[in-house]
C-alpha positions in Angstrom: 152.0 94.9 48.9 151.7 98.1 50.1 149.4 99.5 53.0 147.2 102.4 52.6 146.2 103.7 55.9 143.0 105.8 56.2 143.1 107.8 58.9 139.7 109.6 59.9 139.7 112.0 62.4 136.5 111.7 64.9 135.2 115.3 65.4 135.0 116.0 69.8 131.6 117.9 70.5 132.0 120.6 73.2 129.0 121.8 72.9 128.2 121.2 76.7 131.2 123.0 78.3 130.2 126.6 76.3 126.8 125.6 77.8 128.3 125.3 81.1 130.1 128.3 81.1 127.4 130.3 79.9 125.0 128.7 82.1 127.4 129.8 85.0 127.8 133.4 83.5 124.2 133.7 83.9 124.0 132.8 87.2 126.7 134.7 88.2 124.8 138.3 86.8 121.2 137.0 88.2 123.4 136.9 91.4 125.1 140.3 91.0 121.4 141.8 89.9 118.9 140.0 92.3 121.1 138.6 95.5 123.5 142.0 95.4 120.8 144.3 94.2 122.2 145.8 91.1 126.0 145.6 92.0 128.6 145.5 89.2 131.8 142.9 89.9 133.8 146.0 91.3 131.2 146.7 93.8 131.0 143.1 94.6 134.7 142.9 95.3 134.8 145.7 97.6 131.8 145.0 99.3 132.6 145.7 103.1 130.8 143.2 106.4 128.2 145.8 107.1 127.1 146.4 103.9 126.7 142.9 102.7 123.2 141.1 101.9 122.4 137.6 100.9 125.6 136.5 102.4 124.6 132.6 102.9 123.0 132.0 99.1 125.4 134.2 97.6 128.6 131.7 99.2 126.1 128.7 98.1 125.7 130.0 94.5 129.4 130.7 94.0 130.8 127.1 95.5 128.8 125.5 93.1 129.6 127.6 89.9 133.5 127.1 91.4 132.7 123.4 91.9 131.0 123.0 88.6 133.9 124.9 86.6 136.9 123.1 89.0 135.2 119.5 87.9 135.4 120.7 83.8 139.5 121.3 84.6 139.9 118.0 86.5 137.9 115.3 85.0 139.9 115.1 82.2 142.9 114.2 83.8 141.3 111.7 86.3 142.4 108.6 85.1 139.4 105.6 86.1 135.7 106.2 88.2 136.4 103.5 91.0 134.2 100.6 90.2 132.4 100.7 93.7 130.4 104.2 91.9 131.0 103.2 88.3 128.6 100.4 88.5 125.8 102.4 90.5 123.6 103.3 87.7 120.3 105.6 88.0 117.5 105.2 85.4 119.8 103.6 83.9 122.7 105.8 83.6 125.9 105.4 84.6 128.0 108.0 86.5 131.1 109.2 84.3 134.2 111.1 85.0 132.9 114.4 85.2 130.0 113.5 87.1 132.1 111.8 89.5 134.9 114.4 90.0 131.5 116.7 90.2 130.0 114.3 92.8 133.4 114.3 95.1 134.0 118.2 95.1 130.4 118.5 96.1 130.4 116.4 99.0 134.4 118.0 100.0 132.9 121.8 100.1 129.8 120.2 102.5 131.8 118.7 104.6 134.5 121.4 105.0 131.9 123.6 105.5 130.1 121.4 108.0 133.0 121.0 109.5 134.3 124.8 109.5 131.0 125.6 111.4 131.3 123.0 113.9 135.1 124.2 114.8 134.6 128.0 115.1 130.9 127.1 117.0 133.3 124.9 119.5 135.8 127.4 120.2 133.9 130.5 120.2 135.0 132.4 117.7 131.2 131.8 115.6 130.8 135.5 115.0 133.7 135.4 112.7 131.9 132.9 110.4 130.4 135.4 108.6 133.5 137.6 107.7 135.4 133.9 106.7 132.3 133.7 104.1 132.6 137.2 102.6 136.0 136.7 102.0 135.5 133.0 100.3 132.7 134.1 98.6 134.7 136.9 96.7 137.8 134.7 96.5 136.1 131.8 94.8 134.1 134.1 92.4 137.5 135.2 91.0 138.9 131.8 91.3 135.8 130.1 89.1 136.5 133.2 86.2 139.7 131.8 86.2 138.7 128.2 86.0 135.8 129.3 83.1 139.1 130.6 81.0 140.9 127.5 81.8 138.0 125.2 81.1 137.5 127.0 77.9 141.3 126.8 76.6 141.6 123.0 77.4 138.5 121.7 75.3 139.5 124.5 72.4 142.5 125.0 71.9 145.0 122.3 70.7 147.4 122.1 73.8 149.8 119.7 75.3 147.8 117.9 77.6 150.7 116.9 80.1 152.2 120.2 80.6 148.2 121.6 80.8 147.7 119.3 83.3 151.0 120.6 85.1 149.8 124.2 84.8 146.3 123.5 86.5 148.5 121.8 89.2 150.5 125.3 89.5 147.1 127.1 89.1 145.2 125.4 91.9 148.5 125.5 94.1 148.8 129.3 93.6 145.3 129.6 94.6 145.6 127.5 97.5 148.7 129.7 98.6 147.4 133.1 98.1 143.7 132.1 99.9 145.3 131.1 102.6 147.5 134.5 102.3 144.2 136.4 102.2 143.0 134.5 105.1 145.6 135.5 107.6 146.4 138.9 106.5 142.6 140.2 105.9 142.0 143.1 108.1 139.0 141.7 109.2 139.2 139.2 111.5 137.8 136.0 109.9 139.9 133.2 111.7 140.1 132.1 115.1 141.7 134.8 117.3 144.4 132.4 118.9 147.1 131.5 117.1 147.2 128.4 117.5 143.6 128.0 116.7 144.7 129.6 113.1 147.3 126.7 112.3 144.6 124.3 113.8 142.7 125.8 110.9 144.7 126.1 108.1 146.4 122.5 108.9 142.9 120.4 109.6 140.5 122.4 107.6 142.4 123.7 104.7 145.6 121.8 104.1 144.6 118.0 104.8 140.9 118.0 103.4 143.2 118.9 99.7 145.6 116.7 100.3 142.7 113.9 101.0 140.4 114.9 98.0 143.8 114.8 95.7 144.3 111.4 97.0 140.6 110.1 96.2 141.0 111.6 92.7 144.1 110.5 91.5 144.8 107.5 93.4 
C-alpha cells in the first residue's frame, strides 16, 4: 500500500519581535528628543564630556534596549531554561527562553556595573566613571542597531541557523574586541590611570564576567 504523507506547514508568528524593535526605536528617539534635547544620532555620537546631559538615564535606557535586543539574538540558540527557574512560575506563568536569557543579561549588566563602580571608587580613579559611561553609552547604542538588524534577519529571513548562530558568535566577538579597543585608545581617559589597574579591568570586569555569562547560557 502506498503512503501519502501530508505535510502541513505551521505558520511562526513574529509579530512580537517587530513590536520589540519598534518599541525600542521609540525609545531610542524619545531619548534623543527629551534626554538629549533635540539631538540627531550624529550629534549624539559626537557628543564631547562637557557637553553631555542626562548621562546616568541615558546609559540605563540604552543597556536595556541593548539587553532587550541581545536576548532576541540569543534565546534562540539556548538550548534548555535550567529546571531550578523553569519551574518558578508567577501568576501562573512560566519563565521561557527569552525571558530567561532576558532575566540573566539583566542581572550581568547590574552586577558589572555594581561592580565597575565599586573598583574605580576603591582605587581612586571615580572621576573617570563618568567618561567610561559616555563612551559605553554611545558604544552600545550602535551595538543594539546592530542587534535590531540581526534580530530582524533571524526571525525573517529563511537562514541557516548553524552558520547564523556562528555569525552572532563572530558578531558579539568583534564587538567585544573593538570595545575594549575603544576603551584603551579613547582620548579621554576613562580607565584606571595605572596600567596595571587597566588589565585588572579589562581581565576581571570585562573578559571573565563574558566568559561566565557564556557559560551559564550554554552550559
Amino acid at each position: 500500500m502506498q503512503k501519502i504523507w501530508s505535510l502541513v506547514r505551521i505558520t511562526e508568528h513574529n509579530d512580537w519581535v517587530v513590536y520589540c524593535i519598534l518599541g525600542s526605536i521609540f525609545i531610542y528617539i524619545i531619548l534623543l528628543s527629551v534626554f538629549q534635547r533635540n539631538a540627531n544620532i550624529k550629534d549624539f555620537l559626537l557628543q564631547k564630556m562637557d557637553d553631555s546631559s542626562n548621562l546616568t538615564p541615558s546609559w540605563i535606557i540604552i543597556s536595556i534596549v541593548r539587553c532587550v535586543m541581545l536576548s532576541l539574538l540569543l534565546s534562540q540558540f539556548v538550548p534548555v531554561v535550567p529546571k531550578t527557574i523553569s519551574d518558578m512560575q508567577l501568576f501562573g506563568f512560566q519563565v521561557n527562553k527569552i525571558g530567561f536569557t532576558l532575566l540573566t543579561l539583566f542581572s550581568f549588566d547590574l552586577m558589572r556595573s555594581l561592580l565597575t563602580f565599586f573598583f574605580y571608587s576603591s582605587i581612586g580613579n571615580g572621576k573617570n566613571i563618568k567618561g567610561l559611561t559616555l563612551v559605553a553609552s554611545k558604544f552600545y547604542f550602535l551595538e543594539s542597531i546592530a542587534f535590531m538588524t540581526a534580530g530582524f534577519a533571524l526571525f525573517y529571513f529563511p537562514i541557516d541557523l548553524t552558520r547564523y548562530f556562528y555569525f552572532i558568535i563572530g558578531l558579539f566577538i568583534g564587538s567585544f574586541l573593538l570595545k575594549n579597543l575603544i576603551y584603551f585608545f579613547h582620548k579621554q581617559s576613562i580607565l584606571p590611570e595605572n596600567w596595571y589597574y587597566k588589565f585588572l579591568y579589562i581581565c576581571t570586569l570585562q573578559i571573565v564576567p563574558v566568559l561566565v555569562l557564556w557559560k551559564f547560557l550554554f552550559y
